[in-house]
N, C-alpha and C positions, 0 to 999 in steps of 0.2 A: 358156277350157277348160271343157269340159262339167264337173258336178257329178258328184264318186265315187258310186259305186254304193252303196245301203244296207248291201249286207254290210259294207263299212266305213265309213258314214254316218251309220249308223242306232247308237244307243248301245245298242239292244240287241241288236244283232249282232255287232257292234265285241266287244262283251265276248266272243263265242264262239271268235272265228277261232282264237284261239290252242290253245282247247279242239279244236276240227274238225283242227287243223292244225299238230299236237306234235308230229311229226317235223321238224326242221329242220335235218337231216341235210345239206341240200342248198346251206346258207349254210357251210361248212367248206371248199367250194370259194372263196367270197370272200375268206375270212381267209388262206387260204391266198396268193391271186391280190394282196393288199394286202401281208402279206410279201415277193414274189416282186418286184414293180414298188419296193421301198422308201419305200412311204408311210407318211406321218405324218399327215396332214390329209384328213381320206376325208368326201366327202358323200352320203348313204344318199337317192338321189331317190325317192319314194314309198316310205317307210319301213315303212307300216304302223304297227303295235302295237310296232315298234323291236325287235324279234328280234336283228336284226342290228348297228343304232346300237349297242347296248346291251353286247352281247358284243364290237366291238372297242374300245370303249372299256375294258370292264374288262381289254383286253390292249393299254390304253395307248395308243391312238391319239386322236388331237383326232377328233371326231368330230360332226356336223352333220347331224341327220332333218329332213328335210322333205318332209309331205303335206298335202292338202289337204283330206282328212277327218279333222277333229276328234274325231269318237270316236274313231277309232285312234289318235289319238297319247293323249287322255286314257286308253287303257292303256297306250300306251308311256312314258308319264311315274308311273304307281304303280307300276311295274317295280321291283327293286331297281340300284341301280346309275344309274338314271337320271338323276339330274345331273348323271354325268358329260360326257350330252349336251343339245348344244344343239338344239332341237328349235323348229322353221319351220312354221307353220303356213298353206299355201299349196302350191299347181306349183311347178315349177321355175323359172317367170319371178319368182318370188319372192325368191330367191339374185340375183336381175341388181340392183346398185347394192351389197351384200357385198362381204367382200373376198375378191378374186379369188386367192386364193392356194392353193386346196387340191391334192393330189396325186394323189387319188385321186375319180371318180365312181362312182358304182356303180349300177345299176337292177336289184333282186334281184323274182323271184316271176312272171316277166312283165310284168312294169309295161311293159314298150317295147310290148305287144301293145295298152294301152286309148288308145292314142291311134287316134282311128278313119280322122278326117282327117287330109289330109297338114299343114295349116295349124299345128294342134296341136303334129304331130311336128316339123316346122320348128322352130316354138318353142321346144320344149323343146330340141332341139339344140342352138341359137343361146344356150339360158341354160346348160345345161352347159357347152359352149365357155367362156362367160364368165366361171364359176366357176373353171375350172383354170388353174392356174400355166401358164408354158412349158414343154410337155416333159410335162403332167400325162395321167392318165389316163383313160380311160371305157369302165368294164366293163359289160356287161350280155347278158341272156340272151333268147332268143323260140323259139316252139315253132316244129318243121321243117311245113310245111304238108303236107308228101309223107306225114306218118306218118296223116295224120290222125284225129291223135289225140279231136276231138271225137267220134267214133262210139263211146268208151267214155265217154263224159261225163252218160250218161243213167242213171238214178238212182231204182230205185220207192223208193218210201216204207218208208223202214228205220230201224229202232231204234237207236238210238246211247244209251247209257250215259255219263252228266257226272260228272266229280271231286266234283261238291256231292251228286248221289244223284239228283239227277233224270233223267227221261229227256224225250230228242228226238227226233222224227220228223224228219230228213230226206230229202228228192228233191231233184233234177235234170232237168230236160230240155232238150235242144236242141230249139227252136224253129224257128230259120232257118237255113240255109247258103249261105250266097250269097258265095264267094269274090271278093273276100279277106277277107271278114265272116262270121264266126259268133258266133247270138246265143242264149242260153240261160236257165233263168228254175230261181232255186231255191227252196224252200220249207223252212223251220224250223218245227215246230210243238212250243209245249214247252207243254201243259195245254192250256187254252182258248186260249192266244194263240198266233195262225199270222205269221209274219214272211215275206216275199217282198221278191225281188231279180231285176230283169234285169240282163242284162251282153253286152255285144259285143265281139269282142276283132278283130283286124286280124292277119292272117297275110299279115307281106311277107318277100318272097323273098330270099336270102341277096345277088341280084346289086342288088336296090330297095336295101339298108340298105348296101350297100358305097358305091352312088353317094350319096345322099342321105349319110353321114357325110365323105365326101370332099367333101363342096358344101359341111357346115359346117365343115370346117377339122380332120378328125380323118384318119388312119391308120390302114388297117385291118391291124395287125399279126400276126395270129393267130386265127384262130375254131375251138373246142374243142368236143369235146363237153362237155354235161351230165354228170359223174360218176354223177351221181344217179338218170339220165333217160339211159343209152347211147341213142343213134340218136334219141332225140324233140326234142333241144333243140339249139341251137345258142349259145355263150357267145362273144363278140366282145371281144376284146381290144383297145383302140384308143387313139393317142397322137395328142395335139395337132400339129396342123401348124407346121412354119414361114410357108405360103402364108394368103394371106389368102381367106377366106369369101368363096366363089360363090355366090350366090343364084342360084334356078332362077326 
């Protein structure tokens, strides 16, 4: 697996996202979606900063983050509440050799978009697969490529105001577009010190993730919109197979 990008890599950016990115209005759809399937045992894949780890847990769920940048989880672990989870620090090939018993997958934020490669995306399938019980789930969300939504993603250099009193310069810019690839490059400037991050995300088609999850052994039950995001997003509801994994 390629190495996460600096925005959550880097310990001094790690610390901001949550500051950039306090609405998380858009994780009330998972809790809701983990209610609905009846789970008790939920694995948060690319958790982040544990936003979400964190809050089903204080509503009682066994609950299990894992990513693979270490500054986000060292804030998702001074979070309050956080012991409640157990927190992975690794991909999701990291959960293969755990016990396979959970009910619930989740991939909240886009996380299904930064796998670039299909080799990647395989992977990760084949370790989710192997983390859920029989009959278990795997939820997760990715932008509609049609909206394209990258053409608002570009960013002058604007003031942003921090809960501690300082301020930051942020931008954005799309750099490449090269379908099924776009790649964009951010900038943080807080005083003298400027922080930079590239990012590529993969926009695959609702009919690629239908086959590609039926090759690794999932059902595609239902795909919703985003609440959050009418018309940009697409939320895939899916249940483990009876059949056994086709490799392509």
């Amino acid at each position: 697996m390629p190495e996460p990008d600096p925005t959550f890599s880097d310990p001094r950016q790690a610390v901001l996202y949550d500051v950039f990115n306090n609405d998380r209005s858009d994780l009330e759809a998972y809790v809701t979606i983990a209610d609905e399937v009846g789970a008790h045992r939920v694995v948060d894949v690319g958790c982040g900063t544990g936003s979400l780890a964190v809050r089903l847990a204080e509503l009682g769920f066994s609950v299990t983050g894992v990513d693979p940048a270490g500054a986000s989880l060292d804030v998702a672990r001074a979070k309050p509440n956080a012991q409640l989870v157990t927190w992975v620090h690794g991909d999701a090939t990291s959960l293969v050799g755990l016990e396979a018993a959970a009910d619930l997958a989740v991939m909240t934020g886009n996380v299904a978009q930064v796998f670039v490669s299909d080799e990647d995306w395989y992977a990760t399938l084949r370790a989710i697969r192997t983390c859920l019980r029989p009959g278990g789930w795997f939820v997760f969300e990715t932008r509609r490529s049609e909206v394209r939504d990258w053409e608002t993603w570009d960013r002058a250099p604007s003031l942003v105001a921090m809960p501690d009193g300082r301020r930051a310069v942020v931008s954005c810019t799309v750099t490449e577009v090269a379908l099924p690839l776009v790649t964009f490059e951010g900038s943080t400037a807080i005083g003298e010190e400027i922080m930079r991050s590239t990012s590529t995300l993969r926009f695959r088609e609702r009919n690629e993730l239908e086959r590609d999850l039926s090759r690794h052994g999932f059902n595609v039950l239902d795909v919703r919109d985003a609440p959050d995001r009418p018309g940009k997003e697409m939320v895939f509801l899916t249940q483990v197979s009876d059949g056994n994994i086709r490799e392509r």
